[in-house]
C-alpha positions in Angstrom: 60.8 22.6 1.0 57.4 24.2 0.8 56.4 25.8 4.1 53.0 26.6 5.4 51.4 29.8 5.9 50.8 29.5 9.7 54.9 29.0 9.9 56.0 32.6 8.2 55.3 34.8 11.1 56.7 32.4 13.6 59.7 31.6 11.2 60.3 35.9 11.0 60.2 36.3 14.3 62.4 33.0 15.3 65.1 33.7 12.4 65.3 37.3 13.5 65.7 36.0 17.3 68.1 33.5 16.8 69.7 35.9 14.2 70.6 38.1 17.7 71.2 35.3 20.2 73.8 33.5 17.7 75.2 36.7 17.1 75.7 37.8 21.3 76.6 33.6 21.6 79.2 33.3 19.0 81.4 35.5 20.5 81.4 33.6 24.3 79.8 30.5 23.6 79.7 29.1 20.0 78.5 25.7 20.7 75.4 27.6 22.0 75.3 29.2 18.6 75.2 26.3 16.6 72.6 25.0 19.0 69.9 28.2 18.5 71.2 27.0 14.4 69.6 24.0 14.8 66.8 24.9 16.8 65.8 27.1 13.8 66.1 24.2 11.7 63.4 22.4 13.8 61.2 25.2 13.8 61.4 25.6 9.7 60.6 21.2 9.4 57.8 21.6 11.7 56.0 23.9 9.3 56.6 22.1 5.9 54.0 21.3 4.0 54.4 18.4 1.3 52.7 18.3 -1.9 50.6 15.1 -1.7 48.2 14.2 -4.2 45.4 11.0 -3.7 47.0 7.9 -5.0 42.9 7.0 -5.8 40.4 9.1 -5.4 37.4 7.4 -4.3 35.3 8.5 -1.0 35.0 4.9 -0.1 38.6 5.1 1.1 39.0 7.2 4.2 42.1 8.4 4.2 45.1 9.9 7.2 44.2 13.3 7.6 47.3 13.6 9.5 50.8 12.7 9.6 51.4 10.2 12.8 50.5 7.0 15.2 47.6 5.2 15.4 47.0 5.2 19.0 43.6 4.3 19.3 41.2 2.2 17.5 37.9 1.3 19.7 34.2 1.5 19.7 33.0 4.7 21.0 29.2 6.7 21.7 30.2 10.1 19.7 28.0 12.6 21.7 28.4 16.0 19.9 27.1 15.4 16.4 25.5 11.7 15.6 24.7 10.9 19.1 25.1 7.1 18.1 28.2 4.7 18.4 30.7 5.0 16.0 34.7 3.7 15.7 36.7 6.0 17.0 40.5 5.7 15.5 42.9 8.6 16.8 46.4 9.3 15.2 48.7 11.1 17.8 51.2 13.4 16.0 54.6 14.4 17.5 56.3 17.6 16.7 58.2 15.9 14.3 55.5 15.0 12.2 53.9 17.3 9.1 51.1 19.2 10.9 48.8 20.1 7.7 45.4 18.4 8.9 43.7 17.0 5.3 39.9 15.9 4.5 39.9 12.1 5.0 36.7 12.3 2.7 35.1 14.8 0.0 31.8 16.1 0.1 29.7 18.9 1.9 31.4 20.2 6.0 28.1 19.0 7.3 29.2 20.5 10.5 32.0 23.0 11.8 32.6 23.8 15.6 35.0 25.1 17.7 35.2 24.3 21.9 37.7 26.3 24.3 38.7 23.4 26.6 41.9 22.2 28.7 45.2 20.9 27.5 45.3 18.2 29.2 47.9 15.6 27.4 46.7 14.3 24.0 46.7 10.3 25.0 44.7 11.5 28.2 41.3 9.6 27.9 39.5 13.0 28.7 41.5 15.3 26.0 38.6 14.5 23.1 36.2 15.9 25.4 37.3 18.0 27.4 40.6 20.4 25.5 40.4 23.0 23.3 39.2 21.2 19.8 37.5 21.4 16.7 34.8 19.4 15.3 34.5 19.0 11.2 32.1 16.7 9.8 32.2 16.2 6.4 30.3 13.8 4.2 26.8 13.2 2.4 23.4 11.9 3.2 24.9 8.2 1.8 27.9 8.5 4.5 29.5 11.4 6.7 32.7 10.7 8.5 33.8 13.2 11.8 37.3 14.3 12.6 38.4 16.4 15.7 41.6 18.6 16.2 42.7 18.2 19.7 45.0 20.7 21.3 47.7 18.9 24.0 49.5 20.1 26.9 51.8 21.9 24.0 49.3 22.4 21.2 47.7 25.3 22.1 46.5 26.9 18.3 44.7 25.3 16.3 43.2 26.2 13.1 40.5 25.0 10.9 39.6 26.7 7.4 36.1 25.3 6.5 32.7 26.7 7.5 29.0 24.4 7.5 28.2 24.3 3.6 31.4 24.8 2.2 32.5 21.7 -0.4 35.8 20.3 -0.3 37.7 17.7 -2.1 39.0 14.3 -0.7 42.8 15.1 0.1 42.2 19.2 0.6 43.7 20.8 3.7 40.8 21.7 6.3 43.3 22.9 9.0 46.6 22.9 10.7 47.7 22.4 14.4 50.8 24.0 16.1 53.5 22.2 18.1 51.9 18.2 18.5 48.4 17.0 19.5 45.7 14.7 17.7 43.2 14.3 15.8 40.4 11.7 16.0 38.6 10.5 12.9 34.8 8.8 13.9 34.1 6.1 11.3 30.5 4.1 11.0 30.3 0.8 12.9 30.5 -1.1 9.6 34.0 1.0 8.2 36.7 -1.9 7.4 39.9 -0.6 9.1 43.0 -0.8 7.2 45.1 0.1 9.9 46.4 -1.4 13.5 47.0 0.2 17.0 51.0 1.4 16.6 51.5 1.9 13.2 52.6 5.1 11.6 50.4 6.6 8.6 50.7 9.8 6.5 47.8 12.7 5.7 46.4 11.8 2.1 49.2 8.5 1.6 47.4 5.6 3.9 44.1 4.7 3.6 42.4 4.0 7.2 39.6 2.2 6.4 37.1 1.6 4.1 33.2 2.7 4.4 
């Protein structure tokens, strides 16, 4: 299992933790042993980092840039960058999903912002507004597509490795988010969605929709 970079400091510092707890348990308690064991296991899964390549790579299809479920698919103003309406589809990721955030689309990041903000629950109305996010738009003059990291009431790191001008390919990683959030993808008003409200998609596997 390949892990990511953001887990090997957390995964150090956890095995050598839980290294000492087992250790002190073991000898009063072992059923609390084996329970800091598999608490280490969780820790480990929650930073893999699968090897996923673009079935078809064609910047029509927008595809998951996260692991998760489609909790919201609606028609939204999008206020911070094209100050127009746009569809707003958000994918809620648990901390059982893979947390590698990918580029729904290739082209030029158009646009690249970080906001401190709250951490108020990720389903909370208010949490694409108002909590600790980043903004990536990422696109062309022909058609530019926005997603959003949004920290949650756990989430409290995330990252994002792309600055304005930088090119990246459809399926590349653009960031990572620790421990659970979202991330909303804003589509144009004429994007044919792929996908429903409920149903469970994987980062560079499902397509979203088609623009």
């Amino acid at each position: 299992m390949r892990i990511h970079r953001e887990g090997y400091l957390i995964i150090l510092v956890s095995l050598i933790g839980l290294g000492i707890l087992n250790f002190l348990l073991s000898m009063v308690q072992p059923f609390l042993a084996i329970g800091s064991l598999i608490l280490f296991g969780l820790i480990v899964q929650f930073f893999r980092n699968p090897v996923r390549k673009i079935p078809i790579n064609d910047n029509h299809l927008v595809y998951a840039p996260a692991d998760g479920q489609v909790v919201v698919i609606e028609k939204v103003f999008e206020p911070e960058y094209f100050q127009e309406e746009r569809i707003q589809l958000s994918i809620f990721m648990s901390p059982l999903n893979v947390h590698v955030n990918r580029a729904s689309i290739g082209g030029k990041i158009l646009y690249a912002q970080y906001h401190p903000g709250k951490y108020l629950v990720a389903w909370h109305p208010k949490s694409s507004t108002e909590n600790e996010r980043t903004t990536v738009v990422i696109g062309d003059e022909k058609r530019a597509i926005l997603l959003r990291q949004i920290a949650g009431a756990v989430a409290r790191r995330i990252k994002y490795y792309v600055q304005k001008d930088q090119l990246i390919g459809q399926g590349d990683e653009f960031g990572f988010i620790k421990f659970g959030s979202r991330v909303d993808v804003f589509l144009p008003l004429d994007a044919q969605i792929q996908v429903a409200i409920g149903q469970k998609v994987k980062g560079n596997v499902d397509v979203l929709a088609r623009v």
